[in-house]
N, C-alpha and C positions, 0 to 999 in steps of 0.2 A: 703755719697759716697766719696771715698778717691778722692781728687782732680787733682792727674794726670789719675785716669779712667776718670774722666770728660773732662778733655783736652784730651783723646783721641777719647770720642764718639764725641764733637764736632770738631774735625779734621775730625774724619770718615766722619760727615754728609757734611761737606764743600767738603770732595773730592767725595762725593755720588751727592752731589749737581750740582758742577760743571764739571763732567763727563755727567752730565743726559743733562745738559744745552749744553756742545757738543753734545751729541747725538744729540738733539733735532733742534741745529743751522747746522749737516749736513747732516740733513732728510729734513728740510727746505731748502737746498740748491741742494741736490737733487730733491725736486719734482719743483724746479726752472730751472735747467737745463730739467727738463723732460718734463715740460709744454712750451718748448720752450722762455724760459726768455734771453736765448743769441740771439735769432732772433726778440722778439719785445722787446728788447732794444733799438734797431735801429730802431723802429717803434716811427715817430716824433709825429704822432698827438695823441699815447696813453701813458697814464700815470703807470708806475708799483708800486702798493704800497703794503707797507709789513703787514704781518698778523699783526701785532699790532696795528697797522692804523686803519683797519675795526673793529677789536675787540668790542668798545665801539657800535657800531651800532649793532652787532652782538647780541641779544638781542631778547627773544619771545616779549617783549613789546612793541618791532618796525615792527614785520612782518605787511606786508600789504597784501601778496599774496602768498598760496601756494597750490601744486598737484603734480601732478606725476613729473612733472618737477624737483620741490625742494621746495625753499622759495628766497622769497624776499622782505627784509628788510628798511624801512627807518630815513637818519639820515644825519647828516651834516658831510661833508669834507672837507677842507680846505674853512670855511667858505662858502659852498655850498652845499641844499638839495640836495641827492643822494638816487638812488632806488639800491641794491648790491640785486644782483643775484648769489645767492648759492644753484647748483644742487645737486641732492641728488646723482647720480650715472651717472656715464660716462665709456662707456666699452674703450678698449684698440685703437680701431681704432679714435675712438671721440675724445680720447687725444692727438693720434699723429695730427689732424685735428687741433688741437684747435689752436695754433698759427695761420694758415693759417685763420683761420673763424677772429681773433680780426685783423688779418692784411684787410678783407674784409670789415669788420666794418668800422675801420679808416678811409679807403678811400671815405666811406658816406658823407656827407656833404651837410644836404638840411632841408628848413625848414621842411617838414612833415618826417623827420624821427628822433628818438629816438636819443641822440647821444651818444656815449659808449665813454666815459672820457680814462673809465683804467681798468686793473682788477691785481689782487692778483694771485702767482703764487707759494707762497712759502706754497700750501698745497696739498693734494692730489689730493682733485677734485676744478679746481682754478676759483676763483668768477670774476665775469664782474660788474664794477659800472659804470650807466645809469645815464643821467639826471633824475631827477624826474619830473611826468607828473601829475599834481595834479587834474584832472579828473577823471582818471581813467580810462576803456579802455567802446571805442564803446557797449559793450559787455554792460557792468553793467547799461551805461543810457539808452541801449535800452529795457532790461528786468531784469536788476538785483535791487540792493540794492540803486543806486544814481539814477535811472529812475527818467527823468525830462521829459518835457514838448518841443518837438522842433518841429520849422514850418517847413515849406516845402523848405522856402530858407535857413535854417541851416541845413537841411539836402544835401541838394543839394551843398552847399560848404563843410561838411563832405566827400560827396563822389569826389567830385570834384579834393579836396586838398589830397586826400586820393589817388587817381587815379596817381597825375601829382609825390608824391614820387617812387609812383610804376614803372613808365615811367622813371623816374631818375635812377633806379635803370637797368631796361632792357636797356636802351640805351643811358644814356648820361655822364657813367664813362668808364674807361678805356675799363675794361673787364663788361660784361653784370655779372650781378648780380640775382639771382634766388632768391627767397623768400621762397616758397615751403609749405607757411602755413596760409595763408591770411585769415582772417577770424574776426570779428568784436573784439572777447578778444583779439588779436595782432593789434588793433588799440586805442592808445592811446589821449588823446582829453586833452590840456592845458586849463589854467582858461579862454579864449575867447572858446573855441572848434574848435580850430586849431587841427585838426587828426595829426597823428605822429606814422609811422608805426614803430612796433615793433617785439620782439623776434624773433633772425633771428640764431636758432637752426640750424636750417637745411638749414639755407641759402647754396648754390652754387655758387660759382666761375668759373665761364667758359668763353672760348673762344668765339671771337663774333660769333651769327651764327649758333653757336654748342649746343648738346645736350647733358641732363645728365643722364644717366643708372645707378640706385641704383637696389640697390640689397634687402635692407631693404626700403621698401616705409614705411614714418615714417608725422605723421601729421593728424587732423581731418578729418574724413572722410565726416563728414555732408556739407564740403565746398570743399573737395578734386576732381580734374577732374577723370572722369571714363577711361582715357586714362595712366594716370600716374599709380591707382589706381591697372591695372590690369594688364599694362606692366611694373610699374617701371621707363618709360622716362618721366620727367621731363622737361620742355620748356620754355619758357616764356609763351607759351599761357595755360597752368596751372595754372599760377597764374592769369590770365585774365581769367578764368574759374572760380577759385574762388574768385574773387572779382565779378564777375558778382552776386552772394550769398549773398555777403553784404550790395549790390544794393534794392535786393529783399527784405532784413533784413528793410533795411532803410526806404522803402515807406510801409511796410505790418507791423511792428514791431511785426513780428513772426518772433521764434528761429527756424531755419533750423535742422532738425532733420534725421540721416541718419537711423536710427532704421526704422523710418515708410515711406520709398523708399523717403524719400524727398518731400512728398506731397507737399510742398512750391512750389518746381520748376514746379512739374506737374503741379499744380494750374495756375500760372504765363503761364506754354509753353501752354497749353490747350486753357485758356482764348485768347491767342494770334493766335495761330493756329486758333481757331474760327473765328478769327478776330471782335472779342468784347472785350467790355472794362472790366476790370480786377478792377472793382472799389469797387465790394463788398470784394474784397482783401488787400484794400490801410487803413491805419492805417486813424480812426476817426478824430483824429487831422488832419490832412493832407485830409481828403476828400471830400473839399468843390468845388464847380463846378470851381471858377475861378481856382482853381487850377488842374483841372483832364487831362486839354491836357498836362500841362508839366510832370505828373506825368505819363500820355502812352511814353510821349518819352526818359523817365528814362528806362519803363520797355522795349520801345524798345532798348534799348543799350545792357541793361541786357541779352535779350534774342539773338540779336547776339552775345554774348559772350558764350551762351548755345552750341551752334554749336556742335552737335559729330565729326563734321571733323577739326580736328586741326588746317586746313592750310584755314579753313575758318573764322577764328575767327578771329576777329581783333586785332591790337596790340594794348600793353598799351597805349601807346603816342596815340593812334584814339582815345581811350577811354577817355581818358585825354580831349582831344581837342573839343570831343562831351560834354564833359560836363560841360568842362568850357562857349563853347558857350549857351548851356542854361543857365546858371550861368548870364552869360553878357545879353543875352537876357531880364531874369528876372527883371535886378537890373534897366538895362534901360526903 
């Protein structure tokens, strides 16, 4: 081949090259302005890192966990295990959200919750990296693949600690904070099993006091309140509703199931309404006599929590404070 066609295909490829490389550095900068990258720029306690950064993690080899949601991924960041969360699809309203949801995050700060570092902005649908929680969630040790072996007081500082993030959350930041999805796979448990609430999807932001009207109710139904479920409003006392669920998860280590009306809960309100003990319900481990009164006054918490009247339920922080005193009771 004559060698100035050669020097002109390899001119071609250099200017095909490095057009395609603009292209591709102002589609990356568009989906950074569109993910709102000029609003949490100014956000101090999150990190923005560029797709190249996560790339190496970005790997089927590192998946730990995926579903409808997406995948997520583990791997080291700046010399730190990191869990990066890559959804598979996010409609139009969820993106214009998405700032506003990592600026809700940010302002977390407490030990039982997940902590969201940073996320990635420069793609379409933009990832969030999480500490990593090397347990794995409530979910798997109570029936899945890492099922272990726990007494009655590690269960009982599970829900305890699990309770007082929640409380943190409804009442002691700026603006109340909504969860809106509570349920045992959104509680994550470190190498002590410290719980550490997670995935806040559909977390809310709202005002104190105030209520939130979706229009899409989005979230498990086998833990979701029947009040949210069927009108849409969303409260705090919804997710005291269901965490009341993973009460019942915890002392019975049976999976709530909304397919078959929740027979769990029936179980649990039935027993109680009777005003008998619930004990041929309480997970073997856990069902030894010295242990059967502190385990009615777990299921009594629970079942004030069941309440169909909203404004009867108690709030997270009561819930908290009941179980931390058991907690205290026990150890002393």
């Amino acid at each position: 081949m004559h060698v100035g066609t050669i020097g002109f295909l390899l001119g071609t490829a250099v200017v095909v090259f490095v057009v395609l490389l603009l292209k591709e550095k102002r589609k990356m900068r568009d989906f950074f302005v569109k993910n709102g990258g000029p609003i949490l720029q100014e956000v101090k306690n999150i990190k923005i890192f560029k797709k190249e950064e996560l790339k190496p993690i970005l790997k089927k080899s590192n998946i730990i966990g995926q579903g409808c949601f997406g995948e997520v991924y583990k791997g080291h960041l700046e010399n730190q295990l990191v869990a990066v969360k890559k959804p598979i699809n996010i409609d139009v309203a969820e993106k214009e959200q998405f700032a506003n949801e990592v600026i809700i995050q940010s302002r977390i700060i407490h030990k039982n919750i997940v902590k969201l570092i940073g996320c990635c902005l420069e793609v379409d649908i933009p990832m969030l990296v999480y500490e990593f929680v090397s347990k794995g969630s409530l979910h798997d040790i109570l029936h899945g693949s890492k099922r272990v072996p726990l007494d009655l007081n590690m269960r009982l500082c599970i829900a305890a600690e699990s309770a007082e993030g929640l409380a943190y959350m409804h009442s002691k930041t700026t603006s109340t904070i909504l969860h809106g999805d509570v349920k045992p796979a959104n509680i994550l448990l470190d190498d002590n099993f410290v719980p550490k609430i997670s995935d806040f999807g559909i977390s809310k932001l709202i005002a104190k006091d105030k209520e939130q009207h979706t229009n899409n109710v989005i979230g498990d139904k086998s833990y979701m309140d029947p009040v949210y479920l069927q009108t849409g409003l969303l409260t705090k006392k919804s997710d005291v509703y269901s965490f009341r669920i993973v009460l019942l998860e915890l002392i019975s280590r049976t999976k709530a199931t909304y397919s078959d009306n929740n027979s769990l809960v029936l179980c649990f309100r039935d027993a109680h309404k009777n005003r008998r003990r619930a004990s041929e319900l309480f997970d073997d481990e856990i069902a030894i006599t010295g242990d059967l009164e502190d385990i009615d006054n777990i299921v009594e918490i629970a079942v004030d929590c069941l309440n169909p009247d909203v404004h009867q339920r108690p709030e997270m922080t009561d819930v908290a404070e009941r179980l931390l005193m058991l907690k205290r009771k026990r150890n002393n």
